[in-house]
Residue, then its C-alpha position, 0 to 999 in steps of 0.5 A: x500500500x503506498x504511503x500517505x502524503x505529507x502535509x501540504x504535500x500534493x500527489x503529481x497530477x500525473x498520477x492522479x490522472x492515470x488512476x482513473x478509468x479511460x471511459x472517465x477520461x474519454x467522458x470529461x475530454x467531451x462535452x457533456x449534454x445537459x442532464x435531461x437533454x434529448x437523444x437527437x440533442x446528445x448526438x449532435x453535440x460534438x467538439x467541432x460544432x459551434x454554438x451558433x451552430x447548435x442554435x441555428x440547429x435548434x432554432x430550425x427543428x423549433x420552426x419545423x415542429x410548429x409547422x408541422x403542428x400548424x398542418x396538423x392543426x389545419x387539418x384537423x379543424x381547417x384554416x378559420x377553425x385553428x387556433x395559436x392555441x392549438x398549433x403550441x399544443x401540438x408542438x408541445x410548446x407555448x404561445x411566445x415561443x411560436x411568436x418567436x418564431x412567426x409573426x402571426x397564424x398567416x405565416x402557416x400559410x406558405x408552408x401550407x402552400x409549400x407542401x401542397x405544390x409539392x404533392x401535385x408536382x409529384x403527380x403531374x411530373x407523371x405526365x411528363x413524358x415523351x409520347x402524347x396522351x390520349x384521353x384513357x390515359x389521362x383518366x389511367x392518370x386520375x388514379x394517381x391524382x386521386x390517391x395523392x388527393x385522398x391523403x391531402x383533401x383535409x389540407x387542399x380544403x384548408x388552403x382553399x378556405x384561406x384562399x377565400x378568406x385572404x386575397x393576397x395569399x389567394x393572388x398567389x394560387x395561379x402562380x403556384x400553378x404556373x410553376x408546377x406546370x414550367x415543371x413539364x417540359x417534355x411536354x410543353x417541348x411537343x408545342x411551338x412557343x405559342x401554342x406551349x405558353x397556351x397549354x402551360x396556362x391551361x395546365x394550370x387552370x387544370x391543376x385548380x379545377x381538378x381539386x375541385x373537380x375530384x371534390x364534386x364526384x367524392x360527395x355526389x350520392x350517385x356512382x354512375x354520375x361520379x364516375x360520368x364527371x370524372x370521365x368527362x374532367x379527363x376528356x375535358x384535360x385532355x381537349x385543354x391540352x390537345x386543343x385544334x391548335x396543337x392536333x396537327x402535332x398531335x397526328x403527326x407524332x403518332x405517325x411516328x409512333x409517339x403517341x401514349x397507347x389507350x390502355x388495353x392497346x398493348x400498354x403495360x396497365x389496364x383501363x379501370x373497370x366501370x366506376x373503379x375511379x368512383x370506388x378508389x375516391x370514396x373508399 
């Protein structure tokens, strides 16, 4: 046993230091969290990150909660219906902290938006393709539209309601539009400049009548009329698109083999069966 110090006497650091475990010393030689600081929390702190990288970090996930808060609030109980009240709830946080971060509920609104454009964007970039449609596949494509709608129609009614209660948020609706319609290139290339600029505007008009369109054949009580609207909208598209202007292009290309076979043509999918379209919305 080694002898006891003399008074005033202190052992070397050295010594001190060696006598504790190395997973001691590995812990003291990083930073610690906070005592209760979340996993996500723990695994981000790390000697090369800079405090004011950790606050941008949290300040980031405290805007994403609240926004995600905020959709799920507007889901829930639409836009005039949602509460800051609710929206801090959700987030599990309080009032001033959402004021910190969001002058007021309106600004939920963008992101709203956001999320939206991005979930039509993603079903109409399945148009854009190299061969022309033809109105069966336009209707093949309401599937896909459908589905996308089935999951969002509680936030696509939310925005249309802001829409009609806000007129500078709605002023911004088309241009959310037009913009997802620059998006179709390949189809939009098939035209020349002016007949394109034509069928990009249509598109867009589209995009918003569709909402409103797959809304009205959801409700109405008579399958066979749901499913008449539904295949009217798809004839009605396909015409917006392929007016008389752009036919002359449209029958050359399938001389050349460039047109989207109607399914049941020796396409890869098969025509829906009489009101398929209905009982897929209303499911």
């Amino acid at each position: 046993m080694p002898s006891p110090s003399a008074p005033g006497q202190s052992r070397p650091l050295a010594k001190a230091r060696t006598s504790e475990p190395a997973a001691s010393r590995e812990r003291l030689a990083s930073p610690q969290p906070a005592p209760g600081a979340p996993p996500e929390t723990i695994a981000k702190v790390g000697p090369s990150q800079k405090p004011g990288s950790r606050r941008e970090d949290a300040r980031r996930r405290i805007r994403e909660s609240l926004i995600n808060a905020a959709l799920t609030a507007f889901a829930e109980q639409g836009h005039m219906g949602t509460s800051i009240e609710r929206i801090v709830e959700l987030a599990d946080t309080a009032a001033p902290t959402f004021y910190r971060h969001f002058p007021s509920k309106r600004d939920m609104l963008e992101p709203l938006r956001k999320h939206l454009t991005a979930e039509v964007r993603a079903v109409f970039r399945l148009l854009d393709t190299a061969k022309v449609q033809t109105p069966d596949s336009i209707k093949l494509w309401l599937r896909d539209y459908i589905e996308m709608w089935r999951r969002q129609r509680k936030l696509c009614a939310a925005h249309w309601e802001a829409v009609a209660a806000d007129a500078e948020f709605g002023a911004g609706a088309m241009s959310a539009s037009l913009l997802i319609a620059d998006d179709l290139k390949k189809l939009l290339a098939r035209f020349p400049g002016g007949v394109a600029e034509t069928v990009r505007l249509r598109l867009a008009m589209m995009m918003v009548l569709l909402d409103r369109v797959v809304h009205l054949a959801r409700d109405e009580p008579d399958e066979t009329l749901s499913e008449m609207i539904l295949d009217q909208f798809a004839e009605m598209f396909w015409l917006a698109i392929y007016s008389d202007s752009a036919r002359a292009h449209m029958q050359s290309d399938a001389k050349n083999g460039l047109v989207d076979r109607a399914p049941g043509e020796g396409g890869a999918r098969k025509a829906p069966g009489s009101g398929s379209l209905t009982r897929l919305l209303k499911r």
